[in-house]
KEKE-3310 file (N, C-alpha, C; in steps of 0.2 Angstrom, whole numbers, plus 5000, padded with zeros to 4 digits):
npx = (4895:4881:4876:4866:4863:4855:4856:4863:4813:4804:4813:4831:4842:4857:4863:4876:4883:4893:4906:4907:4915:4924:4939:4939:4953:4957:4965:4978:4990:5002:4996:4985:4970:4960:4949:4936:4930:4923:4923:4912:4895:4886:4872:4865:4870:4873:4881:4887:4896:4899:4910:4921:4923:4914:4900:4893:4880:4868:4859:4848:4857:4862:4866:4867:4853:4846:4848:4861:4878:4893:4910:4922:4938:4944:4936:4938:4945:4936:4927:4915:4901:4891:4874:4865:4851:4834:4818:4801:4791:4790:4796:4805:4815:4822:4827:4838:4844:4846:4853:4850:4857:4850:4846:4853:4849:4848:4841:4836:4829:4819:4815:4803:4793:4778:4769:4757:4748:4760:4766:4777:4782:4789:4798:4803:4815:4822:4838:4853:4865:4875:4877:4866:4857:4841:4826:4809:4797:4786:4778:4782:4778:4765:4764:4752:4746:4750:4759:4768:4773:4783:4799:4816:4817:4824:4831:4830:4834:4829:4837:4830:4828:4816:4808:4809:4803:4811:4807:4807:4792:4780:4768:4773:4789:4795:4802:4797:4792:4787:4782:4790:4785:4790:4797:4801:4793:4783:4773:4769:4757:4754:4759:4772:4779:4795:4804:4800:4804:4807:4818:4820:4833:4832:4825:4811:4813:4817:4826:4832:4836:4846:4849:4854:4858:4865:4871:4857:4850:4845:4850:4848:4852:4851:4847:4844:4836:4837:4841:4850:4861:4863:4865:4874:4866:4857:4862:4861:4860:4862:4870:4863:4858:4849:4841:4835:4828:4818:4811:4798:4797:4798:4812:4826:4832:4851:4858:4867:4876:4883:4890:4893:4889:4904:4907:4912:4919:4914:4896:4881:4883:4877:4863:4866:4876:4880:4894:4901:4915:4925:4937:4933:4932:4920:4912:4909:4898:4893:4885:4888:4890:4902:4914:4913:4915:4899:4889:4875:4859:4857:4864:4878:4893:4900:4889:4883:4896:4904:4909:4918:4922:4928:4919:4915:4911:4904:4901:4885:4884:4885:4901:4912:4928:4927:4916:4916:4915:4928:4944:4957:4971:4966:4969:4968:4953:4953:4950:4951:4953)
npy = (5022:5017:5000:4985:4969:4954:4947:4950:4893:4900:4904:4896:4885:4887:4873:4863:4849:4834:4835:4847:4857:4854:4860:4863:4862:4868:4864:4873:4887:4901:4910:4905:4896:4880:4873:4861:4871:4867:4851:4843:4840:4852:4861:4871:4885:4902:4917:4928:4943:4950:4961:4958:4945:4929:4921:4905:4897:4886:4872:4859:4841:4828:4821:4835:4840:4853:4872:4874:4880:4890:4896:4910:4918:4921:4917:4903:4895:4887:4884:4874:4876:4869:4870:4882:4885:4878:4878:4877:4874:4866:4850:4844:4846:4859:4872:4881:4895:4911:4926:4941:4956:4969:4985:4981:4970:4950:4945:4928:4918:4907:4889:4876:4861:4863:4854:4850:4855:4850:4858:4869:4880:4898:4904:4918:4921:4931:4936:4942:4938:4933:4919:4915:4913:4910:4919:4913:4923:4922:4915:4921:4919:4909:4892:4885:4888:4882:4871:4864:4873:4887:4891:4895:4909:4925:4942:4956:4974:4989:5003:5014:5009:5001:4987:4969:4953:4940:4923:4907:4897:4885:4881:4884:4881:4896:4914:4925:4941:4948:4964:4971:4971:4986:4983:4970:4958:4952:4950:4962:4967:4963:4950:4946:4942:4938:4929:4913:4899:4898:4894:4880:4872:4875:4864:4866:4873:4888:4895:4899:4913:4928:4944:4958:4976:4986:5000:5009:4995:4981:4963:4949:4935:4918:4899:4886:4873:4855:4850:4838:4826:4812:4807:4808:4812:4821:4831:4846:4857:4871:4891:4907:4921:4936:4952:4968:4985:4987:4981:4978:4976:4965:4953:4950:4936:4929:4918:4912:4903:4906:4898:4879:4862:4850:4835:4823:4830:4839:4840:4849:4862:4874:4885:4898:4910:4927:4937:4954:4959:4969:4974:4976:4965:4954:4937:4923:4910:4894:4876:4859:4844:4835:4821:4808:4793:4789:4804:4804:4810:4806:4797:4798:4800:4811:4821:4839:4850:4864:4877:4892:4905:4917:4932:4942:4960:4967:4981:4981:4968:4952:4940:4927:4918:4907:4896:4885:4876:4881:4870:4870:4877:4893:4911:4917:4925:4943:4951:4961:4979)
npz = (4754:4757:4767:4768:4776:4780:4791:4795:4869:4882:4894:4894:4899:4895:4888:4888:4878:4879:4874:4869:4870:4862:4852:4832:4820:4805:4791:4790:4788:4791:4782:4776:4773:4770:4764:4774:4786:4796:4802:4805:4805:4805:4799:4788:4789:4800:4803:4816:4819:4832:4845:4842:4838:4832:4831:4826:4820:4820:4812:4818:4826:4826:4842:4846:4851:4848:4844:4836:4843:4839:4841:4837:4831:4821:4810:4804:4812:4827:4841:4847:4855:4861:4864:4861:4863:4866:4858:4867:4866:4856:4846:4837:4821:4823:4813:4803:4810:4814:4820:4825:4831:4840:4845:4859:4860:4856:4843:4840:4826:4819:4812:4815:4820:4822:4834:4833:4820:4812:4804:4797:4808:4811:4822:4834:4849:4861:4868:4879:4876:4864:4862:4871:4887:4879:4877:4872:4862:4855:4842:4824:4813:4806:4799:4792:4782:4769:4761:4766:4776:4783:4781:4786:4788:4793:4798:4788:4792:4783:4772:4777:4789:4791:4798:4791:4788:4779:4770:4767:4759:4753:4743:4725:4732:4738:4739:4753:4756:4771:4782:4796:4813:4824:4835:4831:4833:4830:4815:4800:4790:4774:4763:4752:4737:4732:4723:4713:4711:4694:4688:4677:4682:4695:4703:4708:4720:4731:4743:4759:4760:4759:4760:4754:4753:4741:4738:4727:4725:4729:4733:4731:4738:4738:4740:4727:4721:4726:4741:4745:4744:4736:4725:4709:4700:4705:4716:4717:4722:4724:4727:4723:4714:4714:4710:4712:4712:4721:4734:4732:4719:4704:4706:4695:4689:4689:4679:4680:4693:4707:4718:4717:4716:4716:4706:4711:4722:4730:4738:4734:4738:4750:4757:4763:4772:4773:4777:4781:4783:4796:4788:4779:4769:4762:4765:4760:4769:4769:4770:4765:4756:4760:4749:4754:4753:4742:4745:4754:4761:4776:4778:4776:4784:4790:4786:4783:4780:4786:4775:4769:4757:4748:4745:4732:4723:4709:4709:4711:4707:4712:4712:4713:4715:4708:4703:4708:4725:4736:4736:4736:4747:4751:4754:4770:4777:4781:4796:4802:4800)
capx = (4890:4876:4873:4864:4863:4851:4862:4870:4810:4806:4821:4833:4852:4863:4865:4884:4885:4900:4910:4904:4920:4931:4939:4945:4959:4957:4970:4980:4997:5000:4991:4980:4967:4957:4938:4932:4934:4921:4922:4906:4888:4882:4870:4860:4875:4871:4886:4886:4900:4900:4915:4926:4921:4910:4895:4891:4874:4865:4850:4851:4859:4864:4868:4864:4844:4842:4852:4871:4882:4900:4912:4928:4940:4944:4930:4942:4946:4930:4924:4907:4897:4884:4866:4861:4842:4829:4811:4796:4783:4790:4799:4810:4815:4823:4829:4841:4844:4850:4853:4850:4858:4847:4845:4857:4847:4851:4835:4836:4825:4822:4809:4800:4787:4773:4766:4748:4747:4762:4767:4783:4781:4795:4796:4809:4816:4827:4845:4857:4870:4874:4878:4860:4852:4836:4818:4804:4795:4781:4777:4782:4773:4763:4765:4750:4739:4752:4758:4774:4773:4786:4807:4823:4816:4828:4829:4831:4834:4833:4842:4825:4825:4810:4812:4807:4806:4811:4807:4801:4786:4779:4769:4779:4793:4796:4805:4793:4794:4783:4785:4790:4784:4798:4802:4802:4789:4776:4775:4761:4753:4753:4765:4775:4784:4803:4806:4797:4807:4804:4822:4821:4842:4833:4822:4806:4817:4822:4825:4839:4838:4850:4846:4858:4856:4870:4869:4850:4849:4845:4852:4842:4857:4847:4849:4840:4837:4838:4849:4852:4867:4860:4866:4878:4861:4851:4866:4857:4859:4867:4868:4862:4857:4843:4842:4831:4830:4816:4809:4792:4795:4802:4817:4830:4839:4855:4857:4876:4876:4887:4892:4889:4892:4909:4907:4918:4922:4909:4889:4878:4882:4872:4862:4871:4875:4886:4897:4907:4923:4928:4942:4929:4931:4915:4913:4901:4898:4889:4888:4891:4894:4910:4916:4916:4909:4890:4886:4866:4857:4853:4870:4881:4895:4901:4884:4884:4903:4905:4915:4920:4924:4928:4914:4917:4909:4906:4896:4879:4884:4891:4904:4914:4933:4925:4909:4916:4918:4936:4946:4965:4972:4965:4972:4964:4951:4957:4945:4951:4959)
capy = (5017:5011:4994:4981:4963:4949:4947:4952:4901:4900:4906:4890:4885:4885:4864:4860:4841:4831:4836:4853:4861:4853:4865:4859:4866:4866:4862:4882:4890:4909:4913:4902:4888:4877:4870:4863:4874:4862:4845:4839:4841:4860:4861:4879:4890:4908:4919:4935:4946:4955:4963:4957:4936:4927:4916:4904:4895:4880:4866:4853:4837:4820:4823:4842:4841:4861:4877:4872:4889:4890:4905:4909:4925:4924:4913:4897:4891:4887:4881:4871:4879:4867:4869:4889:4885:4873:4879:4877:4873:4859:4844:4843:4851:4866:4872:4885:4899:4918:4929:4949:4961:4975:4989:4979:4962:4947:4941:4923:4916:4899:4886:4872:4860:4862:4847:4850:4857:4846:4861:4871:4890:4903:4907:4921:4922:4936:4936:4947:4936:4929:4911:4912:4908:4916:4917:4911:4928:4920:4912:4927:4918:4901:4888:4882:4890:4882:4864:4862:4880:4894:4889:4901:4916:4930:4947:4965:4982:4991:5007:5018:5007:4998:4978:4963:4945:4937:4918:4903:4893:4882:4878:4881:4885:4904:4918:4928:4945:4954:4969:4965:4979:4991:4978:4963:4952:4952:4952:4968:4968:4960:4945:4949:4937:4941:4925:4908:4893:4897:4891:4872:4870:4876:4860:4868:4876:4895:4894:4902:4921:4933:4952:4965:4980:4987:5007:5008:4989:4975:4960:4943:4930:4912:4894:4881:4865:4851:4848:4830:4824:4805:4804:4816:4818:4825:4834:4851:4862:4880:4896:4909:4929:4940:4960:4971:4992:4989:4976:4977:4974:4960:4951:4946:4931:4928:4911:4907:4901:4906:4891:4875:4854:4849:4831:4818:4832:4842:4840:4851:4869:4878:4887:4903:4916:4933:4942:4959:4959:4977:4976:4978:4958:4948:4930:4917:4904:4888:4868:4854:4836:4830:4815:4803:4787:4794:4808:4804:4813:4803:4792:4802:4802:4817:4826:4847:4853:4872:4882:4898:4908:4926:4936:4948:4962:4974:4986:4978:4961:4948:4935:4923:4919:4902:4894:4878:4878:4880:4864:4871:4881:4901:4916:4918:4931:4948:4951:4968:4984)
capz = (4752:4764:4765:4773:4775:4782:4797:4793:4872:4887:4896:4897:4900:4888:4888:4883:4875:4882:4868:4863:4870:4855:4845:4826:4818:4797:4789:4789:4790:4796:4780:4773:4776:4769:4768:4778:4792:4804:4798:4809:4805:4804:4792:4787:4795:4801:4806:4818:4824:4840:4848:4840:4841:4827:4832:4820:4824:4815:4813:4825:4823:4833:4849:4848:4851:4848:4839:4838:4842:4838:4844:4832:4833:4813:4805:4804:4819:4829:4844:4848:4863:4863:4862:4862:4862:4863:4859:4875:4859:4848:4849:4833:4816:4823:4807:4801:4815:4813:4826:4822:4837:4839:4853:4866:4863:4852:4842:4838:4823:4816:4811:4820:4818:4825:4833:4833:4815:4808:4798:4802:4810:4812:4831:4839:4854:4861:4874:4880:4874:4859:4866:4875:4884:4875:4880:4868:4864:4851:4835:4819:4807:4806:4793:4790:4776:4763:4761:4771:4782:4782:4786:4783:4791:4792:4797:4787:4792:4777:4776:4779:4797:4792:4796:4787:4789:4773:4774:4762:4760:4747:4735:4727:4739:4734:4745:4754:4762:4777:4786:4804:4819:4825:4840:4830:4838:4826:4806:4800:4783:4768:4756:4746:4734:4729:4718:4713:4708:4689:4682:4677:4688:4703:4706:4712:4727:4734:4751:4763:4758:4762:4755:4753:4749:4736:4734:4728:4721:4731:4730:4736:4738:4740:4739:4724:4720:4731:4748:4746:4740:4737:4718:4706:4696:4710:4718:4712:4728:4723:4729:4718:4716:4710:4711:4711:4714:4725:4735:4729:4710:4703:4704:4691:4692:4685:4678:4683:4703:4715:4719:4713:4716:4710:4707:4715:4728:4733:4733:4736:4743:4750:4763:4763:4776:4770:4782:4780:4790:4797:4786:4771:4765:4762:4764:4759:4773:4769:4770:4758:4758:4755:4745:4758:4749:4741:4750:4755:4765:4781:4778:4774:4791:4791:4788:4780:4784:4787:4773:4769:4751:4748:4739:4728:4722:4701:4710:4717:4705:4717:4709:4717:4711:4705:4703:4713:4732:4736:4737:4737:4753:4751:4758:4778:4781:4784:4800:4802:4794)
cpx = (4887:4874:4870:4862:4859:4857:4861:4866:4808:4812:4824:4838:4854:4866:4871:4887:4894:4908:4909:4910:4925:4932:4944:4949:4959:4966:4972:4985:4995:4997:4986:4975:4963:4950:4939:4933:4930:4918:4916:4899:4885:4880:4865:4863:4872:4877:4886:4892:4899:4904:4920:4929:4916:4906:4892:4885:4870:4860:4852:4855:4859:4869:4869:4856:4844:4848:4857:4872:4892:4904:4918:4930:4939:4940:4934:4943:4938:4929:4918:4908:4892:4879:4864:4854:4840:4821:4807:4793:4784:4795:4803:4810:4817:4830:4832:4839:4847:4848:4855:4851:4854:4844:4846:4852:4847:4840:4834:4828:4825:4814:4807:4793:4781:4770:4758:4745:4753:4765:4772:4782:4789:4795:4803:4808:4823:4831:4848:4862:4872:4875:4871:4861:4844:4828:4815:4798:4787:4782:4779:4776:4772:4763:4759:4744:4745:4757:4763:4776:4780:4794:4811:4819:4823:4828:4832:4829:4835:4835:4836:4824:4817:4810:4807:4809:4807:4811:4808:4797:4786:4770:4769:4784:4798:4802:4800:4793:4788:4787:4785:4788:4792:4801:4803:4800:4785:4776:4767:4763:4754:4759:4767:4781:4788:4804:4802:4804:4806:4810:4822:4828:4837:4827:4814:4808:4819:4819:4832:4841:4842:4848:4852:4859:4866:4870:4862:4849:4849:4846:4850:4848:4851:4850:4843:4841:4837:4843:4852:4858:4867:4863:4872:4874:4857:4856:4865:4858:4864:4865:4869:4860:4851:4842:4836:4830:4824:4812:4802:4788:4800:4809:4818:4835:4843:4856:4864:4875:4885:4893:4890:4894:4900:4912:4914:4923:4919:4902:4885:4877:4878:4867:4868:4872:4880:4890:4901:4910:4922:4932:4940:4929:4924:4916:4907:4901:4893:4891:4887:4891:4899:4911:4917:4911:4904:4891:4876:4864:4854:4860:4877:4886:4894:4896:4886:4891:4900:4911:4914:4924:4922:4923:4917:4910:4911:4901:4889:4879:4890:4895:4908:4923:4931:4918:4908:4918:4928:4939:4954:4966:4970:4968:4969:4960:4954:4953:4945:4955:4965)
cpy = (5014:5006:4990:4974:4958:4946:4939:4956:4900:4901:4897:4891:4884:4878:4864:4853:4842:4833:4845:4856:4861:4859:4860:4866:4864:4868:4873:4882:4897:4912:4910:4896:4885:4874:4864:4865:4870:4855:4839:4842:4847:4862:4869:4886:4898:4910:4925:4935:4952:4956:4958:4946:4936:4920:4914:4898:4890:4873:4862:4848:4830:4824:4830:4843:4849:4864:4876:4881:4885:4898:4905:4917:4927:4920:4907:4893:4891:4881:4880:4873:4875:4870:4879:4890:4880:4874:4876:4873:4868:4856:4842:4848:4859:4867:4879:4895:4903:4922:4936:4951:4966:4977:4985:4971:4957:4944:4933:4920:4909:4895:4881:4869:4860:4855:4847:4851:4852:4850:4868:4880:4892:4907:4912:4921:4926:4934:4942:4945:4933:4923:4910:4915:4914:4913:4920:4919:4926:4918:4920:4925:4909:4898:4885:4882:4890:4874:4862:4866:4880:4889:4894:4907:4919:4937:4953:4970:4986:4999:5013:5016:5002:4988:4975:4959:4942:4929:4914:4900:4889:4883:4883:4885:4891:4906:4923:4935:4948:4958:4967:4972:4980:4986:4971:4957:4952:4954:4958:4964:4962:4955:4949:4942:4939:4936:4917:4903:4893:4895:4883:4869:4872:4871:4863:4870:4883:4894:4900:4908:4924:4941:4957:4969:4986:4994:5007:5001:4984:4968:4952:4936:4924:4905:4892:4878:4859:4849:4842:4829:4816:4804:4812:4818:4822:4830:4843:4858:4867:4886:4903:4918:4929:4948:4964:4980:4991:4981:4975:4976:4967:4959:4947:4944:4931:4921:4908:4907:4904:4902:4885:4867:4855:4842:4826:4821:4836:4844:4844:4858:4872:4882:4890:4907:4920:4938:4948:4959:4969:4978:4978:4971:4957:4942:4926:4912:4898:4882:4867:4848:4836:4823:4812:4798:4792:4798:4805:4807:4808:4799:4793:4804:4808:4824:4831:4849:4861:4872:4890:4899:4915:4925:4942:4954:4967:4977:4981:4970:4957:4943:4930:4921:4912:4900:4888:4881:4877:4873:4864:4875:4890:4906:4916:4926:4932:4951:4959:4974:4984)
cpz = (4758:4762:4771:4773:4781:4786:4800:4785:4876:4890:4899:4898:4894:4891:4882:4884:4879:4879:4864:4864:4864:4851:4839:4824:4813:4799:4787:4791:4792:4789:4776:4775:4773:4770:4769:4783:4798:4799:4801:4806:4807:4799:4793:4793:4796:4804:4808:4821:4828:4845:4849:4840:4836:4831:4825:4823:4816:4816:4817:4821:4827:4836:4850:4847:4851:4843:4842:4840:4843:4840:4838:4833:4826:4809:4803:4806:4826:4834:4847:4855:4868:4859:4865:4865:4863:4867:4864:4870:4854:4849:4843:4827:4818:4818:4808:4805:4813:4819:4823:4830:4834:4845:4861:4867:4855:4849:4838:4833:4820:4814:4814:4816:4824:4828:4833:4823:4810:4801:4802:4801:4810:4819:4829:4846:4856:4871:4874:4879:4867:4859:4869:4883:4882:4879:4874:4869:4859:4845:4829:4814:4806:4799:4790:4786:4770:4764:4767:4779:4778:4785:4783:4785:4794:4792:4793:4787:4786:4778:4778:4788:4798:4792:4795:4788:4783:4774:4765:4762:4753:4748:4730:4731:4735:4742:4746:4757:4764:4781:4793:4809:4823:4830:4837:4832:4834:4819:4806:4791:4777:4765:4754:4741:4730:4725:4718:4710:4699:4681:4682:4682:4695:4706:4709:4717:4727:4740:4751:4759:4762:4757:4759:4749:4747:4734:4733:4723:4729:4730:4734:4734:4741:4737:4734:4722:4727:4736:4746:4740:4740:4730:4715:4703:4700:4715:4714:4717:4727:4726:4723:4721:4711:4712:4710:4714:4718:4728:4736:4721:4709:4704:4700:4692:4686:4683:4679:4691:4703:4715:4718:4714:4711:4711:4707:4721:4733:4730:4737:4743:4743:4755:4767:4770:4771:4776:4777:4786:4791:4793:4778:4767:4766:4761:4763:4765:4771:4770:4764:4762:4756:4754:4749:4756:4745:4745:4749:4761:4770:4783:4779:4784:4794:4791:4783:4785:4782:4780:4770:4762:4752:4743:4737:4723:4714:4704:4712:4710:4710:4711:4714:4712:4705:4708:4708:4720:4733:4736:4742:4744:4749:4755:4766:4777:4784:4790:4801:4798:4796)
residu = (UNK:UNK:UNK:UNK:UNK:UNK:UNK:UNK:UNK:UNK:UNK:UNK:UNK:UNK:UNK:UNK:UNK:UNK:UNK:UNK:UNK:UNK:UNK:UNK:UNK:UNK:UNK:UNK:UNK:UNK:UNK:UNK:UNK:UNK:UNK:UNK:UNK:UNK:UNK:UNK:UNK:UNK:UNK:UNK:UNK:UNK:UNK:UNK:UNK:UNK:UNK:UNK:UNK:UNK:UNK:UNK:UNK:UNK:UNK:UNK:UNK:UNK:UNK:UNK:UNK:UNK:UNK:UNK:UNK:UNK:UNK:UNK:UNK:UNK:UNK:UNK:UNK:UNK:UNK:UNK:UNK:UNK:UNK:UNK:UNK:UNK:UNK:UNK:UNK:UNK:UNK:UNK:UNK:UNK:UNK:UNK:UNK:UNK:UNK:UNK:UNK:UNK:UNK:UNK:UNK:UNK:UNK:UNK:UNK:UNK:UNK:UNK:UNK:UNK:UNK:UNK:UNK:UNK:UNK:UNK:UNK:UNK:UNK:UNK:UNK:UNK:UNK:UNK:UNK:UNK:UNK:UNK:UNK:UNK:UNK:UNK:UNK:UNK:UNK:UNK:UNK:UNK:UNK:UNK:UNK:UNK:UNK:UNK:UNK:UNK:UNK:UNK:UNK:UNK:UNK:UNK:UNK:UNK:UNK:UNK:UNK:UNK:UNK:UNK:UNK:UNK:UNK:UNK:UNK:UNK:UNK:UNK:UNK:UNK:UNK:UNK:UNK:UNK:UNK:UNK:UNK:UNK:UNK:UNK:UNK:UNK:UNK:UNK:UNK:UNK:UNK:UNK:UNK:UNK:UNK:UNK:UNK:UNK:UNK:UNK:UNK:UNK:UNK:UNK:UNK:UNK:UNK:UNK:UNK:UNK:UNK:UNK:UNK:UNK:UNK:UNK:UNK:UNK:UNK:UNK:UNK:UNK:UNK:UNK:UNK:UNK:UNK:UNK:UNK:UNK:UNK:UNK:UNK:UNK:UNK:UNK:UNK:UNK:UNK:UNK:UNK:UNK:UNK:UNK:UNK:UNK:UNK:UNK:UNK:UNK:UNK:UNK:UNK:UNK:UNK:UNK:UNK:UNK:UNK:UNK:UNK:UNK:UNK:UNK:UNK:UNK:UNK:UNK:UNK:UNK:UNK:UNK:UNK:UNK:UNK:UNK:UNK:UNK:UNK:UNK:UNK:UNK:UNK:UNK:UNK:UNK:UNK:UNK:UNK:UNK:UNK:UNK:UNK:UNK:UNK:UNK:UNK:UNK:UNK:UNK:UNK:UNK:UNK:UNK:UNK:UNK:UNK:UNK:UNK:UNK:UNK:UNK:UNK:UNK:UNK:UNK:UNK:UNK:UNK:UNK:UNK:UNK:UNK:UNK:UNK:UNK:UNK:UNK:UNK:UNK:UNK:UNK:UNK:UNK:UNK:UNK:UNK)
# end
């Protein structure tokens, strides 16, 4: 079976905060571990492996001004890097980062706001490492012929080779895709819209796409509803599915999420990445609040913690063992065969 998955500037330094060398250590024995695997502030994760090492990469936050990066051997255990990036062109809002390897060089995406237009574009920037440092190669696609601009840009190879940036925008905030030029510096042709906001649980929200493709079935993993975790009625933020045999007909969503708040312990997962191990496992990554006091967005200590859940597959339907994030100890990613 061929598959394939939403991977999955200026030239600077790689700036490493006073503290980015910490490494935490979840709660685990020699086979299991527990969520939260980074109990710091890493909101809108993204996870690549390369030789035999995972980078996982995330929106800014306090005391990291640019894209976080993390290193880990098994997805668990994780070491902060620092500061992989911080865009030439704008000055805050560098939002949800993925990194695509492709022909010996890493290409970092993400979003920004614009400070002239006040509406957030999707720049790339391409390294030869995945820790950085990367040089700003231009804007993919600007934000500002729609209310908010363009964020969550993401790239897919599908299995003909032909790549695409899958992003979202508003009004309302949908999941969009263009075709991207064979180097991946420039979006070509025409929209296209994969999903709108159109079930009443998803808040007027789809964001943070992931697409994978499942035998001849596509399968658009996304986030809906609201991030904020300010109340248990507003704690709304799940990660969800839609499929489709081609990605230029409709997709259909499933009405059961993924993943989903589970109040008085976890609010608002969400802002997915999907990894395949070599050993053939799948894993969900995302953040969350935890139950520290309210969770509210701004207040809230601890911030979006990193976690981790096995995915599973019935043929190109994804499921999950539960619909809530994990809470109890889980088995450990098998990383290889």
């Amino acid at each position: 079976m061929i598959y394939t998955f939403l991977s999955l500037c200026s030239l600077t330094l790689l700036f490493v905060a006073e503290d980015a060398q910490k490494t935490q250590t979840p709660k685990t024995d020699l086979q299991t571990y527990t969520n939260p695997v980074w109990t710091k502030d890493f909101p809108d994760p993204f996870v690549l492996e390369y030789r035999r090492k995972f980078y996982a990469y995330a929106t800014e936050t306090v005391g990291f001004p640019g894209i976080q990066v993390m290193e880990s051997s098994d997805l668990v255990h994780w070491t902060h890097k620092g500061v992989a990036f911080t865009p030439p062109w704008a000055t805050e809002h560098y939002w949800a980062p993925e990194v695509f390897a492709y022909k010996g060089q890493f290409f970092l995406t993400y979003s920004a706001l614009n400070p002239q237009t006040k509406k957030h574009d999707i720049a790339i920037a391409t390294g030869t490492s995945p820790l950085g440092p990367f040089t700003h190669r231009g804007i993919l696609l600007r934000g500002d012929d729609n209310k908010v601009g363009a964020i969550d840009g993401t790239i897919f190879m599908d299995t003909d080779k032909t790549p695409y940036l899958i992003y979202s925008e508003e009004d309302p905030r949908s999941v969009i895709l263009r075709r991207l030029s064979k180097d991946l510096l420039t979006t070509e042709g025409e929209r296209h819209v994969l999903t709108q906001p159109d079930l009443p649980e998803e808040g007027g929200v789809n964001e943070a796409p992931t697409m994978i493709k499942r035998g001849d079935t596509y399968v658009l993993i996304y986030a809906g509803g609201g991030f904020q975790a300010d109340n248990k009625a507003r704690s709304n933020y799940t990660v969800r599915y839609a499929t489709s045999k081609s990605l230029f007909e409709p997709f259909v969503k499933d009405r059961t999420p993924l993943i989903q708040s589970v109040p008085g312990e976890v609010y608002s997962p969400g802002h997915q990445c999907v990894i395949h191990l070599k050993s053939g496992e799948w894993w969900l990554l995302y953040h969350a609040f935890d139950n520290q006091k309210e969770p509210r967005y701004g207040s809230n200590p601890l911030g979006r913690t990193l976690r981790l859940d096995k995915l599973e597959w019935n043929g190109a339907t994804p499921f999950m063992g539960s619909t809530s994030p994990s809470l109890s100890p889980r088995p450990l990613p098998k990383v290889r065969k």
